[in-house]
N, C-alpha and C positions, 0 to 999 in steps of 0.2 A: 390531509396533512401527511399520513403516511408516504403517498404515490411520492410526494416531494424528496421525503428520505429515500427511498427507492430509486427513484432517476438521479440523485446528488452522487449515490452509490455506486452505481454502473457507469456515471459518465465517470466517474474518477476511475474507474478499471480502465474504460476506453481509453482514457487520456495515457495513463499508461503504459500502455500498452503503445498506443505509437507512441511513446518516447522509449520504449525498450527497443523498436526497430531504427529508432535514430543512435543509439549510444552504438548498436549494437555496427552501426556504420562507422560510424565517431572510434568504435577501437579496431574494426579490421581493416578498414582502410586509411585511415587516422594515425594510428597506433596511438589514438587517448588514452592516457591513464584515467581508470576508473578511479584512484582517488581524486586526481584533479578534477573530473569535473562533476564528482560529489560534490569538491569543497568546490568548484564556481555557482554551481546549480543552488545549493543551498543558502551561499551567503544572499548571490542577486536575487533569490526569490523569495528570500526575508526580507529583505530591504524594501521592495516591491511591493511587499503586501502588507510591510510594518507604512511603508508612505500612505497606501492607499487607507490604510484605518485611521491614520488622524484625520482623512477630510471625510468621514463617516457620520453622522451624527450620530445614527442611533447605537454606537460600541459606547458601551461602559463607560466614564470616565475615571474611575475610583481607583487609587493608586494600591498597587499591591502588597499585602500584608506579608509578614515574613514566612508566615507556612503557603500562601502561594507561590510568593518566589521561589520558596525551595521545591514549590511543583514545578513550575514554570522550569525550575532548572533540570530538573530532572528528566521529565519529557522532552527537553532540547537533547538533553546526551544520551539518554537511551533509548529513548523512542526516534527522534527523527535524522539527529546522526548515529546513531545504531541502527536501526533497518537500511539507509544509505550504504552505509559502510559495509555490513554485513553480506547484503545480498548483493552488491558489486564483485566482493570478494567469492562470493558461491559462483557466481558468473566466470569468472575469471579463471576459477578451480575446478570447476566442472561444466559448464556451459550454462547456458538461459534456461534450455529446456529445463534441466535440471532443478537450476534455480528457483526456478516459477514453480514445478509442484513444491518444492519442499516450502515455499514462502507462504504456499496458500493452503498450508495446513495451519495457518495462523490461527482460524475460527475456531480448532478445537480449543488450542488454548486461552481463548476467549470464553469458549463455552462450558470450560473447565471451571474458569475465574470465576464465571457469574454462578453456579451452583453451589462451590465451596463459600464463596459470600452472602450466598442464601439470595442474590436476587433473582434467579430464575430457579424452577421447577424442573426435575428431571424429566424429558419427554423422549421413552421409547420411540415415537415416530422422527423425532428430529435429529435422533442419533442415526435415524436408519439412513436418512435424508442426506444426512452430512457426507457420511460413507460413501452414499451413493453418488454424489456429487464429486467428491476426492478422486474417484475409480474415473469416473466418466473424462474429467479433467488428465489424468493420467493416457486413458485412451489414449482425449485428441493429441499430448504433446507426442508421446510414445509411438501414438500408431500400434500400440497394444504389444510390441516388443519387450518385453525385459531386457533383452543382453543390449539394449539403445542404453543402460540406464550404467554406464562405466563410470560410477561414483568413488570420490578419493574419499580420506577420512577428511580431510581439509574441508572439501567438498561438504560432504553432509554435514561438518558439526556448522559452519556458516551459514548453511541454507534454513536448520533449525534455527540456528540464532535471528538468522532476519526474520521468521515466522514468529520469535516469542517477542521480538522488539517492534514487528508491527502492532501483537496483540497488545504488547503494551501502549504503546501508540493511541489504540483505537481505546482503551477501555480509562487510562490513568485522566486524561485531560477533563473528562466530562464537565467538574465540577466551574471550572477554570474555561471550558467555556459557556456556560452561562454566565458564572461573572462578568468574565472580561469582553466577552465576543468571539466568532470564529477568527475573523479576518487580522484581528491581534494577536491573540494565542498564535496562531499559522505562522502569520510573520515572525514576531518575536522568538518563537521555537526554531525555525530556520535559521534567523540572523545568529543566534548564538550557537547553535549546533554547525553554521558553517565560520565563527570565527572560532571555533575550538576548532575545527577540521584544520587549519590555516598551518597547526600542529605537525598536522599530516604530511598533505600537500598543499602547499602556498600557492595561492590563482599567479601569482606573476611567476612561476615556474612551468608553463603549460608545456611546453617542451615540444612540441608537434607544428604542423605546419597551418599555418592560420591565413585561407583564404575566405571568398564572400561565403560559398559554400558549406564550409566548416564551422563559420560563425554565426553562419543562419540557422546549420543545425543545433546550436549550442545557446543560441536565441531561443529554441522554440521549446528545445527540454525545460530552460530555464521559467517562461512560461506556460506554455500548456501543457510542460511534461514533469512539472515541479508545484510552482504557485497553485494551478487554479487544480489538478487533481485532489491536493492534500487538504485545501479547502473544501472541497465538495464532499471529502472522506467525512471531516470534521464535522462541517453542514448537516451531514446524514443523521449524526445521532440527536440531533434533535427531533428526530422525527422516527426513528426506529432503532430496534434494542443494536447493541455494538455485535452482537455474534448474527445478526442478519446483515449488518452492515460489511461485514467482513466479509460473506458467504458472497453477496452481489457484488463484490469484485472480479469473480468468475467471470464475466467481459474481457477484462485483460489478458489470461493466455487464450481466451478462443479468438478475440479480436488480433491476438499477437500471429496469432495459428493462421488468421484467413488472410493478412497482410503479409505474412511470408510467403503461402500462397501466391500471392497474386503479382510479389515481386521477384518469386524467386522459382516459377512456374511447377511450384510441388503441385501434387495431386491429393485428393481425401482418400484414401480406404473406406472401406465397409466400417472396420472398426471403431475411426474418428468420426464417422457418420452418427455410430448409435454413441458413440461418446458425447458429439452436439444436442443428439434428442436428449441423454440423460442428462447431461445440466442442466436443458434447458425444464425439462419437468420436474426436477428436482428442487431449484429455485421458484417455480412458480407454485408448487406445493411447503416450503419452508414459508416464503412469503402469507401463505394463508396460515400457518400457524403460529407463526410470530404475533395475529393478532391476540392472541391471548397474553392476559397481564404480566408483568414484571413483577416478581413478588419485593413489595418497595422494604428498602433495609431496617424501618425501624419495625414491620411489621415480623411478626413470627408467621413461616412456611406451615400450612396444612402437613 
């Protein structure tokens, strides 16, 4: 069952990660505004994925009580239009590169949350792990440069935010999907996190030049770079703890790293070389230590 959280987990990085190389088309040759097509990506791919749950059998059918709804509302605006918003905005202010490490420091604050709530155990080795995975990752976007890393305050207090609204994200829903279902909560948190956006930026405002090209890119974020990632994130935790679920999005800037590559004829360094090996051992070494239990909340921590 784990293997299953584990692939739901990476493939939602992958997916990612090429829809960060489509936006990232969508606004320099585009000039899309990053709020628009938050708010298009979010509203159609709650709708999407709210259709697809009623012809589901096996989702929940049990109407929600009023302290779910106020979850359910909560998670729409701070989790999935909050990390939306957030980390467009870090993009915007200081670049992707940029963006992407400070978003995928998201798992400390996961593994902050699960400690101070007592369900996980403090483990020296998975703090070493974490570190070493953050550095590696930094490598490959950096190429191991510091003076690459020309951060505004804008810039970094945004990038934090999308890191502490993913972790909200990933750790607040749990309960809510077991209740209700992945593919409900997903939609439903979309659909409302994008007719709040509407706020924002209104989809009939796109402002850009809309031909098959531009709409097919804005097609595909909306599904595989939207719907079926954030579902697969969600998917995940049913099958392993949320701060390993976080940590295996690592996929996303190395897969964003080798498609820039390949489009944009960069080369690897030595440096983003041993940056790939240290992800890549660094996750396979967390993954084996994540099988040890959860310490469950009613019980009291050794």
């Amino acid at each position: 069952m784990k293997v299953k959280g584990v692939i739901f987990a990476c493939s939602a990085g992958a997916l990612w990660a090429v829809s960060g190389i489509m936006c990232q088309i969508l606004f320099k040759e585009y000039l899309v505004s990053p709020e628009w097509l938050a708010s298009i990506r979010l509203l159609a791919a709650g709708g999407l994925l709210t259709g697809i749950s009623l012809f589901q059998r096996k989702v929940p059918r049990r109407k929600f009580t009023p302290k779910d709804l106020l979850s359910l509302i909560l998670f729409s605006l701070i989790g999935m239009l909050g990390v939306q918003y957030t980390y467009f905005k870090a993009i915007q202010y200081s670049g992707a590169a940029i963006a992407t490490i400070l978003q995928f420091t998201g798992p400390i604050f996961i593994f902050i949350y699960l400690v101070l709530h007592k369900e996980k155990q403090i483990n020296l080795s998975e703090v070493v792990l974490l570190a070493a995975t953050f550095i590696s990752v930094f490598l490959i976007v950096t190429k191991g440069n510091i003076q690459t890393l020309n951060i505004s305050a804008a810039g970094f207090t945004m990038g934090i935010a999308s890191a502490i609204t993913l972790a909200f994200y990933t750790v607040q829903p749990r309960e809510l999907l077991v209740n209700y279902g992945e593919t409900r909560i997903a939609g439903l948190g979309m659909l409302i996190a994008g007719l709040a956006f509407q706020l924002i930026r209104p989809i009939w405002r796109p402002e850009f030049q809309m031909d098959s090209y531009s709409l097919s890119l804005v097609g595909s974020i909306i599904i595989f770079g939207t719907a079926l990632p954030f579902l697969f994130q969600l998917s995940s935790l049913r099958f392993i703890e949320a701060s390993l679920a976080g940590v295996l999005t690592v996929t996303e800037p190395i897969l964003a790293t080798l498609l820039s590559v390949l489009l944009f004829n960069s080369r690897f360094t030595g440096i983003q070389l041993l940056g790939f090996v240290g992800v890549i051992v660094s996750v396979i070494l967390l993954t084996r230590l994540s099988d040890k239990k959860i310490v469950p909340k009613d019980e009291p921590s050794d």
